[in-house]
Backbone and ligand atoms as CSV (ligand in chain L), in Angstrom:
chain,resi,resn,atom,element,x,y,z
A,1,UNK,N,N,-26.397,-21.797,-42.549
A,1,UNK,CA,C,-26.956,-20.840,-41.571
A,1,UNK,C,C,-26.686,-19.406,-42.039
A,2,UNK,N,N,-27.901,-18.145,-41.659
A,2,UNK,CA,C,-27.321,-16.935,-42.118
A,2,UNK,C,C,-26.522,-16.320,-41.557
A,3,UNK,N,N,-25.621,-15.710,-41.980
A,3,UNK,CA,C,-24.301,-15.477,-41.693
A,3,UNK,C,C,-24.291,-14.155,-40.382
A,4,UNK,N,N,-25.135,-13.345,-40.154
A,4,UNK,CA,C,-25.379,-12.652,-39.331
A,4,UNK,C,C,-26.189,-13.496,-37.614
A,5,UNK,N,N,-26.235,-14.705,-37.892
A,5,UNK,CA,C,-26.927,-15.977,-37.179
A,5,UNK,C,C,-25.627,-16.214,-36.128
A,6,UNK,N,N,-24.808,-16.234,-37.477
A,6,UNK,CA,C,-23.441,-17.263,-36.740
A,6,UNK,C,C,-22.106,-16.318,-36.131
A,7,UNK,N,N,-22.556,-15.085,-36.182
A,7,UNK,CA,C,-21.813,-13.798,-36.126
A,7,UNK,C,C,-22.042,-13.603,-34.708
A,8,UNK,N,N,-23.842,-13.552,-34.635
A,8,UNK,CA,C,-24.046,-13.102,-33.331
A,8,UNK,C,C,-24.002,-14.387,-32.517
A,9,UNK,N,N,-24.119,-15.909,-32.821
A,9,UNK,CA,C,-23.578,-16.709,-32.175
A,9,UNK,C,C,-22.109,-16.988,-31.219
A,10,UNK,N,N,-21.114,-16.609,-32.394
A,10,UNK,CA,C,-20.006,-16.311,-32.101
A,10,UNK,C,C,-19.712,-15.538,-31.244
A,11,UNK,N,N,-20.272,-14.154,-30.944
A,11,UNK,CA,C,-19.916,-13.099,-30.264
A,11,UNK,C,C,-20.146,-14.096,-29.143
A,12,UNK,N,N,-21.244,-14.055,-28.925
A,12,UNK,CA,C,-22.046,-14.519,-27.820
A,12,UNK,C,C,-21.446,-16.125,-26.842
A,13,UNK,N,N,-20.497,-16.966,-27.608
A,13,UNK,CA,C,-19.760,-17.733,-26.630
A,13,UNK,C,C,-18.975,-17.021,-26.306
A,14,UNK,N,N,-18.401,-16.323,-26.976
A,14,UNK,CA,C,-16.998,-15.515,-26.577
A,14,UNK,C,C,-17.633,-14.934,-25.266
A,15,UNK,N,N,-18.741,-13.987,-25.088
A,15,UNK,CA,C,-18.916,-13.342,-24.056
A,15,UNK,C,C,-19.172,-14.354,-22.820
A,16,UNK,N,N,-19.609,-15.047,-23.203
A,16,UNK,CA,C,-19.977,-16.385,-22.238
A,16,UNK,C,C,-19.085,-16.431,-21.421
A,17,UNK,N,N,-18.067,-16.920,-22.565
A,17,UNK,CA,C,-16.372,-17.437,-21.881
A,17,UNK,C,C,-15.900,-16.564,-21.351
A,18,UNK,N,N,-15.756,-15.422,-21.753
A,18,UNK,CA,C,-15.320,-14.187,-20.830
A,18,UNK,C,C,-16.179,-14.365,-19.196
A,19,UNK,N,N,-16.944,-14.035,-19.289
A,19,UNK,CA,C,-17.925,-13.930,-17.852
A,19,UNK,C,C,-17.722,-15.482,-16.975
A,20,UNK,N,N,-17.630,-15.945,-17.757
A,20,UNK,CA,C,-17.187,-17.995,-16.773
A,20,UNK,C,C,-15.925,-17.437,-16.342
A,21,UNK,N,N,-14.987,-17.252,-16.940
A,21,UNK,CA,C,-13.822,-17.005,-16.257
A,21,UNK,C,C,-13.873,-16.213,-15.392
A,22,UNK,N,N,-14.414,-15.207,-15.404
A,22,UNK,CA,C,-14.196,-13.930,-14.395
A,22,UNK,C,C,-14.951,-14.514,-13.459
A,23,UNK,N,N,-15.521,-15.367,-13.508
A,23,UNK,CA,C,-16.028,-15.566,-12.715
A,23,UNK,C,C,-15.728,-16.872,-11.724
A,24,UNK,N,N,-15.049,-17.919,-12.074
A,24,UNK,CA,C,-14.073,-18.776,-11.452
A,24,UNK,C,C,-13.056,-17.766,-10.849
A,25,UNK,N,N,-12.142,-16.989,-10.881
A,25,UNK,CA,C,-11.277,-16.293,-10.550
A,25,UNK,C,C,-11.783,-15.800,-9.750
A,26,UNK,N,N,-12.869,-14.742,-9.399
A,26,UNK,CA,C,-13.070,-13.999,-8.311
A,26,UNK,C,C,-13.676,-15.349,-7.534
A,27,UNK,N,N,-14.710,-16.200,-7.662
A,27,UNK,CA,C,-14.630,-16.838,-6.461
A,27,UNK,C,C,-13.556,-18.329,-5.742
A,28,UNK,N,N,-12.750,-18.239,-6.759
A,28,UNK,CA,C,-11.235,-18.907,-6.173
A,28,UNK,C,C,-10.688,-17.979,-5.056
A,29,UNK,N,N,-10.771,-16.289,-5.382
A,29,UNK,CA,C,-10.309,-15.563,-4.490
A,29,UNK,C,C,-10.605,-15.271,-3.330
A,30,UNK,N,N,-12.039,-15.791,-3.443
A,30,UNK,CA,C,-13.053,-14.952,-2.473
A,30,UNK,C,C,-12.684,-16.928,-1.107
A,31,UNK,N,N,-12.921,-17.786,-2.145
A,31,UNK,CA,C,-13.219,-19.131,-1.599
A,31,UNK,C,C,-11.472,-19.380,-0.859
A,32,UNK,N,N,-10.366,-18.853,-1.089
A,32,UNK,CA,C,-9.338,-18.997,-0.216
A,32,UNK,C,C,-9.242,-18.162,0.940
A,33,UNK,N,N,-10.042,-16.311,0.420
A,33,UNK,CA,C,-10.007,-15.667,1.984
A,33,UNK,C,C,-10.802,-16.261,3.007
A,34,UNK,N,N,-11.811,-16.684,2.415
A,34,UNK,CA,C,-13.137,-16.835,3.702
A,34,UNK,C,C,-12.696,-18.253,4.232
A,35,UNK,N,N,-11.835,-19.412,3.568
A,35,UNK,CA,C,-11.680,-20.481,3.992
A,35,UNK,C,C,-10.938,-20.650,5.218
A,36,UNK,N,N,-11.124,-20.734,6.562
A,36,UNK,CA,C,-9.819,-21.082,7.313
A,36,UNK,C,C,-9.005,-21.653,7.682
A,37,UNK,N,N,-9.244,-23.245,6.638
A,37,UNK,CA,C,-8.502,-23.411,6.620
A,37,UNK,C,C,-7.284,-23.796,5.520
A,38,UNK,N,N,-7.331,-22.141,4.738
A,38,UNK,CA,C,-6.510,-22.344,3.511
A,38,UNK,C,C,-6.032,-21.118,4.126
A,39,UNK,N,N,-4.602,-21.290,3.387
A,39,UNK,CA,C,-3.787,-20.235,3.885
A,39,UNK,C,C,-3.506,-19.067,2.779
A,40,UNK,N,N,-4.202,-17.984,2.644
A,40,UNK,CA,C,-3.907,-16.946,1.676
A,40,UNK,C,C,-2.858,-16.587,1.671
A,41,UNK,N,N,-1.458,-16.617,0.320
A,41,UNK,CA,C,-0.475,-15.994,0.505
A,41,UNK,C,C,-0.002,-15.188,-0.467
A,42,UNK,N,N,-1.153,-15.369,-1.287
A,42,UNK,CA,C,-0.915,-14.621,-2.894
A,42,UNK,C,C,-0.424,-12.549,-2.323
A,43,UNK,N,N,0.079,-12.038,-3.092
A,43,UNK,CA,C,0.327,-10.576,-2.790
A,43,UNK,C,C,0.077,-10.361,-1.482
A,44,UNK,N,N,0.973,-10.675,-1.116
A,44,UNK,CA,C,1.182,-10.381,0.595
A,44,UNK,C,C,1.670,-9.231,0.721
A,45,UNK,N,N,0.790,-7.783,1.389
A,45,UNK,CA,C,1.173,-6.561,1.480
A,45,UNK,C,C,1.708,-6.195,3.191
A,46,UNK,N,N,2.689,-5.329,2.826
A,46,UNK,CA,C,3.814,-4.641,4.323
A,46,UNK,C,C,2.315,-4.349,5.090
A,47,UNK,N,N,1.614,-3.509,4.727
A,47,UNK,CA,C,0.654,-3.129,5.877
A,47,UNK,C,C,-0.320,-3.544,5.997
A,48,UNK,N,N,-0.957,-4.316,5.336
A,48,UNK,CA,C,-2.060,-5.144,5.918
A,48,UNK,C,C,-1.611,-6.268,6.605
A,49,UNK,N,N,-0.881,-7.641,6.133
A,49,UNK,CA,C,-0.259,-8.162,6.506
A,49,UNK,C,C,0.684,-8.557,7.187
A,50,UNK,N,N,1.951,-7.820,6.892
A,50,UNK,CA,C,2.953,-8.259,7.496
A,50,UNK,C,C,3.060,-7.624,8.884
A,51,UNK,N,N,2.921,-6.104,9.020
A,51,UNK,CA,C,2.895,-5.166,10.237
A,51,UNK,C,C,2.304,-5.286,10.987
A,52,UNK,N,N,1.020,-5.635,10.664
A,52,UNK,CA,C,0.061,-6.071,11.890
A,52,UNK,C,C,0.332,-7.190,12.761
A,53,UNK,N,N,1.290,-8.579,12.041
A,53,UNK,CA,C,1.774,-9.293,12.458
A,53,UNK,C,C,2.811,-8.972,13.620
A,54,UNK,N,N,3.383,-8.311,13.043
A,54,UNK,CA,C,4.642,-8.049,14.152
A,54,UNK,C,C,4.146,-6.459,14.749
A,55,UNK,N,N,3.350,-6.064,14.893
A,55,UNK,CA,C,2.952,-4.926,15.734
A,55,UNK,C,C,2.455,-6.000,17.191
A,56,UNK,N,N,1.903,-6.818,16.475
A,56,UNK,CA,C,1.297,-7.278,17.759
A,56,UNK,C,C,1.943,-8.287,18.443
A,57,UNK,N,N,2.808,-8.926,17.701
A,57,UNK,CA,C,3.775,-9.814,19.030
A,57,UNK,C,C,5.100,-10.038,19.476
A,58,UNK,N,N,5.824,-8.695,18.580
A,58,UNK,CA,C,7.209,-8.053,18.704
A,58,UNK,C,C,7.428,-6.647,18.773
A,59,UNK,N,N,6.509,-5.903,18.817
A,59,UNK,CA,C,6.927,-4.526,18.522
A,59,UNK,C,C,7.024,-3.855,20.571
A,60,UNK,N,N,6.152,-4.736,21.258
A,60,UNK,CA,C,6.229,-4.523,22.359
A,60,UNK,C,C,8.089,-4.945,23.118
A,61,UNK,N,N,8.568,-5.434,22.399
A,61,UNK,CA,C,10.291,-5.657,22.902
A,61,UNK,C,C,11.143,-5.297,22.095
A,62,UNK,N,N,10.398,-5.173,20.606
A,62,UNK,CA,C,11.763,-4.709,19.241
A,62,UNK,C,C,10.913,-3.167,19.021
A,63,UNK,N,N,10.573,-2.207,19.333
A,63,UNK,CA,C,10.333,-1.228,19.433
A,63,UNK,C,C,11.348,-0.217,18.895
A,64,UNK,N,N,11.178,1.310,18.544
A,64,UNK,CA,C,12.003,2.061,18.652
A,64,UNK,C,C,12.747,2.246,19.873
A,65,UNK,N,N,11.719,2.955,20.712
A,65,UNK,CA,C,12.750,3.173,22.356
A,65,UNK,C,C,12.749,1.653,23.350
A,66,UNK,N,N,12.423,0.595,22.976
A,66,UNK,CA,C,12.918,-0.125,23.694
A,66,UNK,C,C,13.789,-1.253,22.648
A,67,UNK,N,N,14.380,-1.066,21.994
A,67,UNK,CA,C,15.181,-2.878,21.074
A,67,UNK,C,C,15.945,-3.479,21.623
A,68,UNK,N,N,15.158,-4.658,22.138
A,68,UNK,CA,C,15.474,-5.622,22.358
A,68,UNK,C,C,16.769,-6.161,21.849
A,69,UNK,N,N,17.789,-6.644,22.416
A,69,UNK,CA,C,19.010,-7.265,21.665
A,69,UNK,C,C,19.543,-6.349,20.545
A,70,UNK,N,N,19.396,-4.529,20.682
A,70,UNK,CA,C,19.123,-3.585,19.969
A,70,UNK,C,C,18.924,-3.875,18.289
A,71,UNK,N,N,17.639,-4.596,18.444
A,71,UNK,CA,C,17.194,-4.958,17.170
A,71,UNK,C,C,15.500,-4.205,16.971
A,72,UNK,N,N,15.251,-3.168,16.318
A,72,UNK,CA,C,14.275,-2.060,16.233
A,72,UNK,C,C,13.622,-3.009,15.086
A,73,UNK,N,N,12.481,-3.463,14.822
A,73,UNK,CA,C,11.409,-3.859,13.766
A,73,UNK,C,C,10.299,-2.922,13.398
A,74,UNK,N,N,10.316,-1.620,13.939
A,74,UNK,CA,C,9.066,-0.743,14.138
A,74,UNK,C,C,9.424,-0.310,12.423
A,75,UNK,N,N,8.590,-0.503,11.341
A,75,UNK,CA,C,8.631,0.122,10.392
A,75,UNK,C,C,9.298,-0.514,9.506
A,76,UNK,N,N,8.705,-0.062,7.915
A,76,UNK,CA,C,9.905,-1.409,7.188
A,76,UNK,C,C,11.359,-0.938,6.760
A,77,UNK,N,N,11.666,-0.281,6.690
A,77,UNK,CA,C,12.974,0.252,6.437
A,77,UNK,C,C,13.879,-0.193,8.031
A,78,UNK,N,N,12.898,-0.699,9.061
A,78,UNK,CA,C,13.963,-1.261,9.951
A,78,UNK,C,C,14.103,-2.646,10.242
A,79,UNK,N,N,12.429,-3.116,9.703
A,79,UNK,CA,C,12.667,-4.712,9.300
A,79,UNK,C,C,12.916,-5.165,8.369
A,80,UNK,N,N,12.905,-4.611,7.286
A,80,UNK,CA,C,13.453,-5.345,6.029
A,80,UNK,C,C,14.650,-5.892,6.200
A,81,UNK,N,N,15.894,-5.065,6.635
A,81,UNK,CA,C,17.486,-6.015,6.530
A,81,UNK,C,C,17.163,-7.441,7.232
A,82,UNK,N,N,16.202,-7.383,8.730
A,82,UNK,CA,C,16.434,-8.869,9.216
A,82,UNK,C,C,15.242,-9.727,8.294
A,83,UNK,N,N,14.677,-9.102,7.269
A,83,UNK,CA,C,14.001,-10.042,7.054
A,83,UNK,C,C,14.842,-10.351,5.790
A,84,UNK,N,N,15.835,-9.510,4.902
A,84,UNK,CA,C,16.596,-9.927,3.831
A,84,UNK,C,C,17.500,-10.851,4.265
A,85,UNK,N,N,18.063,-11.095,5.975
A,85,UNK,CA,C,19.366,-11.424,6.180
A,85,UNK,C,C,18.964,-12.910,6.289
A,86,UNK,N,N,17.430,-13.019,6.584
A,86,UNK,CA,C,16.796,-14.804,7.047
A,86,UNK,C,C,16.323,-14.671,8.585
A,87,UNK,N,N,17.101,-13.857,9.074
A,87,UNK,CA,C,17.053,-13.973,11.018
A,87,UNK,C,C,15.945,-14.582,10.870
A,88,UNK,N,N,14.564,-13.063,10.436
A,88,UNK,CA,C,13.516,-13.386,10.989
A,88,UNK,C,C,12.849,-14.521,10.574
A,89,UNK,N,N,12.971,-15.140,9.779
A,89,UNK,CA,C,12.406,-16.047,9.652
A,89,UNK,C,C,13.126,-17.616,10.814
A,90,UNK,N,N,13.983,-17.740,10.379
A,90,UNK,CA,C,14.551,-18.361,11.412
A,90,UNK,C,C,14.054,-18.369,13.185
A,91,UNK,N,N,14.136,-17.066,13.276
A,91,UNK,CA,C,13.522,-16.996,15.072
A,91,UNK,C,C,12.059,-17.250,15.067
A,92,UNK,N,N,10.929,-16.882,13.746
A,92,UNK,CA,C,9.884,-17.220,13.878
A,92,UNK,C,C,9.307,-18.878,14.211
A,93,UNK,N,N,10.624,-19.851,12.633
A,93,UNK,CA,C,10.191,-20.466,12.784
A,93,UNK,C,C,10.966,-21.826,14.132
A,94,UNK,N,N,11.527,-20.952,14.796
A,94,UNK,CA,C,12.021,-21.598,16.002
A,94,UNK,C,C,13.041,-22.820,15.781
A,95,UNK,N,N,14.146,-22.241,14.769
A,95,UNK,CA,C,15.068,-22.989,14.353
A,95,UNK,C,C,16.639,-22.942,15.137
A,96,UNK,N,N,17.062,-24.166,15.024
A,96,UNK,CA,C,18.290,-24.322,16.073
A,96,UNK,C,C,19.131,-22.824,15.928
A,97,UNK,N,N,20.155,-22.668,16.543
A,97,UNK,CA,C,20.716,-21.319,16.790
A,97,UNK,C,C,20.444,-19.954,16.725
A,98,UNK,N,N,19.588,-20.099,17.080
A,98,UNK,CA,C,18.594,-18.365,17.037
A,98,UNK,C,C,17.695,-18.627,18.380
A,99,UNK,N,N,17.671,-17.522,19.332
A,99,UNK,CA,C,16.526,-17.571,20.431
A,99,UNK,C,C,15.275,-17.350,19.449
A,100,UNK,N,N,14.094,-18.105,20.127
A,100,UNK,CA,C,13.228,-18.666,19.630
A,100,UNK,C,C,12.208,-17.025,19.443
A,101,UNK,N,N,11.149,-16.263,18.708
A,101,UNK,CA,C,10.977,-15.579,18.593
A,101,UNK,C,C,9.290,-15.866,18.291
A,102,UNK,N,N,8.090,-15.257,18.909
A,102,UNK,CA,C,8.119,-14.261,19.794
A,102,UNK,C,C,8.449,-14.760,21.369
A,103,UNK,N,N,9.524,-14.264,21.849
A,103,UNK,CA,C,10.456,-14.712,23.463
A,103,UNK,C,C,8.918,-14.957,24.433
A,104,UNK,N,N,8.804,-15.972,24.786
A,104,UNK,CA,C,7.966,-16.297,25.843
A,104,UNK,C,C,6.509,-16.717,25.551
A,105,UNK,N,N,6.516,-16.181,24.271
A,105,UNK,CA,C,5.286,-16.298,23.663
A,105,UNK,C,C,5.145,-17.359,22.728
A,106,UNK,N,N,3.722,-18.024,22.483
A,106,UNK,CA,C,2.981,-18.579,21.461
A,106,UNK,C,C,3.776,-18.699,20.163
A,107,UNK,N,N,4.934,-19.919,19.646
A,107,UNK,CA,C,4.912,-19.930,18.513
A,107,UNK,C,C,3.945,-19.288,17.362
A,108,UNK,N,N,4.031,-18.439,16.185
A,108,UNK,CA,C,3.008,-18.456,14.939
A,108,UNK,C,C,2.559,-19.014,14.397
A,109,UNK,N,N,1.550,-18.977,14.042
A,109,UNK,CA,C,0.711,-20.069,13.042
A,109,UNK,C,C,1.709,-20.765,11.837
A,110,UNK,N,N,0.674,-22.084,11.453
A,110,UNK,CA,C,2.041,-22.344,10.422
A,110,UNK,C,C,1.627,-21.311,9.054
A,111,UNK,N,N,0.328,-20.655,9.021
A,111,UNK,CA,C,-0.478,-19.530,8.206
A,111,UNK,C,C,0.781,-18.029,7.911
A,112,UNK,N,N,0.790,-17.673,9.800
A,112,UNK,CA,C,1.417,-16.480,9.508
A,112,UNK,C,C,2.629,-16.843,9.023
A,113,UNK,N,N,3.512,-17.429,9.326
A,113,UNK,CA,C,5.001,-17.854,8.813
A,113,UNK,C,C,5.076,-17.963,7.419
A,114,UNK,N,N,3.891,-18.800,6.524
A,114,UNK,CA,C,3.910,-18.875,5.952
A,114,UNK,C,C,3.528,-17.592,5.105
A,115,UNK,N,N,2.963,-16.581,5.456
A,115,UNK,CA,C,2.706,-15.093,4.921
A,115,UNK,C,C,3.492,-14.415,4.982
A,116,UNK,N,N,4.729,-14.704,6.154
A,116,UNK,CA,C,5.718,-13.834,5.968
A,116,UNK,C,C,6.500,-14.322,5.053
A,117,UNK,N,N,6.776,-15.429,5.181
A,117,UNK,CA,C,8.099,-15.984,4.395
A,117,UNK,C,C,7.565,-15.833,2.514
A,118,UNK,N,N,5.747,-15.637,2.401
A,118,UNK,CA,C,5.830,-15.457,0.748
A,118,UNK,C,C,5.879,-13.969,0.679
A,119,UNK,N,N,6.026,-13.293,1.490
A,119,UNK,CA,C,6.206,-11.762,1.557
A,119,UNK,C,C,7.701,-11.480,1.201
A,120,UNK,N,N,8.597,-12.239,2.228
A,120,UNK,CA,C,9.964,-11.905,1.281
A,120,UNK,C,C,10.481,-12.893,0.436
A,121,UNK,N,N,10.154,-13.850,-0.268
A,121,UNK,CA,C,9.989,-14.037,-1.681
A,121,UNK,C,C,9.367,-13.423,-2.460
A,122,UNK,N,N,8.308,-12.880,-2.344
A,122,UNK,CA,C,7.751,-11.575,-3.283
A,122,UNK,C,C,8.296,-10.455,-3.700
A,123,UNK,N,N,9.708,-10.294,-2.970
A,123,UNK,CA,C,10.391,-9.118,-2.866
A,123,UNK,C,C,10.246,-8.422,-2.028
A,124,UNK,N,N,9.946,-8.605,-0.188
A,124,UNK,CA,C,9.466,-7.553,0.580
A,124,UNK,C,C,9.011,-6.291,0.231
A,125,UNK,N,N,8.249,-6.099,-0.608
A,125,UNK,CA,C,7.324,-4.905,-0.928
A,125,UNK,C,C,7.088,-3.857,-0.125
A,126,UNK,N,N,6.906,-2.814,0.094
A,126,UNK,CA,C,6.793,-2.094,1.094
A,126,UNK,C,C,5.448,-1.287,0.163
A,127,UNK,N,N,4.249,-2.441,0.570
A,127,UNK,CA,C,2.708,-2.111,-0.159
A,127,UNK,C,C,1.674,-2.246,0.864
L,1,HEC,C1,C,9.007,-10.390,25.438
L,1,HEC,C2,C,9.946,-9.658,24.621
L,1,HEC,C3,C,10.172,-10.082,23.206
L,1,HEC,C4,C,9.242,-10.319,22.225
L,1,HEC,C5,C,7.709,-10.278,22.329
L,1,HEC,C6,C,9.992,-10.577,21.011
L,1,HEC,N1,N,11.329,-10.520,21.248
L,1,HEC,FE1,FE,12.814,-10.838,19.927
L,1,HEC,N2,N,14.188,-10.706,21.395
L,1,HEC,C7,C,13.919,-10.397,22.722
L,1,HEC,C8,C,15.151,-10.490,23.497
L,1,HEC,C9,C,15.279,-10.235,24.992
L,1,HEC,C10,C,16.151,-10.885,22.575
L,1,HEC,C11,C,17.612,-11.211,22.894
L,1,HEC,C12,C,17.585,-12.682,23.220
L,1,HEC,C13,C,18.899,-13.375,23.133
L,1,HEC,O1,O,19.808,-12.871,22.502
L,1,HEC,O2,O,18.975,-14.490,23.676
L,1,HEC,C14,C,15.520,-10.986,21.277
L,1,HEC,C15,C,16.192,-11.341,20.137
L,1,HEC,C16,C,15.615,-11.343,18.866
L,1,HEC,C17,C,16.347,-11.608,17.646
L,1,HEC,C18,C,17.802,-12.028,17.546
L,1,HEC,C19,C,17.828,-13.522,17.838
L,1,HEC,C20,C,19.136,-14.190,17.675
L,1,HEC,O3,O,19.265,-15.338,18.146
L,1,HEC,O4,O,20.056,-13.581,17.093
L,1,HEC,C21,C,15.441,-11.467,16.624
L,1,HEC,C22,C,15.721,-11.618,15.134
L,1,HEC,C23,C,14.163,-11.158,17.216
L,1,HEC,N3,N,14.301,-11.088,18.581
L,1,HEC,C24,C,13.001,-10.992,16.501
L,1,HEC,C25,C,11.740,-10.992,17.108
L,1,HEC,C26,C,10.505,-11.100,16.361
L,1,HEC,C27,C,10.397,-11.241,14.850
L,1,HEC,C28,C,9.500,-11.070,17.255
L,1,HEC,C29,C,8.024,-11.227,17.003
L,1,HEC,C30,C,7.631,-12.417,16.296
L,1,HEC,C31,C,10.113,-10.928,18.588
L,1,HEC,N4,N,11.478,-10.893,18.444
L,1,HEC,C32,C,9.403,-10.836,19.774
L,1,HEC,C33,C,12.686,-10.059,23.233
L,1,HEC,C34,C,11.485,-10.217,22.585
């Protein structure tokens, strides 16, 4: 074959293979957000994720001016220690010796728990 044949052949799987991949990857990504019932936990970020979580079903009792059991979660520099120490995970996931957390309310999904808890294995990020 002429050698400029097999040159531009060559290029040309390579680009192939490039574009297949990129292209499995973005819709692996796309096919776990939109799925509901897969649980996204890859790069779990402080403010999309995690805050919104607890804005909405602790921040009304662990507040700045009101903390509860004077335990403040408003912000991450005030939840990070209970989330380094385990508490929170523990009260989320409604484990023996800890009052059960959110108090009165709706256990969490086994989704969100599971977003928090790969959030501080990720290193609680503050992203
Ligand atoms: C309706 C009010 C209310 C809500 C909502 C609430 N808490 Fe609490 N929380 C309390 C009270 C009151 C206590 C003290 C209870 C006790 O010591 O028995 C407490 C205690 C705790 C403790 C200490 C528990 C222990 O046994 O040491 C943690 C940690 C905690 N809350 C985290 C959370 C988190 C995380 C959320 C949201 C998922 C949340 N709380 C939602 C009222 C609330």
């Amino acid at each position: 074959m002429d050698k400029r044949i097999q040159i531009v052949l060559g290029i040309s799987t390579i680009m192939i293979i490039i574009l297949l991949a990129q292209c499995t990857y973005h819709n692996e990504d796309e096919y776990f957000k939109d799925n509901p019932n897969l649980c996204y936990t890859d790069n779990m970020s402080f403010s999309n994720d995690i805050s919104p979580m607890v804005q909405e079903s602790c921040i009304s009792c662990h507040g700045k001016t009101n903390a509860s059991a004077g335990i403040n979660l408003e912000g991450y520099d005030q939840l990070k220690p209970y989330a380094e120490s385990g508490l929170l995970s523990k009260v989320i996931r409604h484990e023996s010796g800890v009052t059960p957390m959110p108090l009165y309310e709706a256990k969490w999904s086994d989704c969100s728990i599971e977003k928090f808890e790969a959030w501080v294995e990720q290193g609680m990020k503050n992203n």
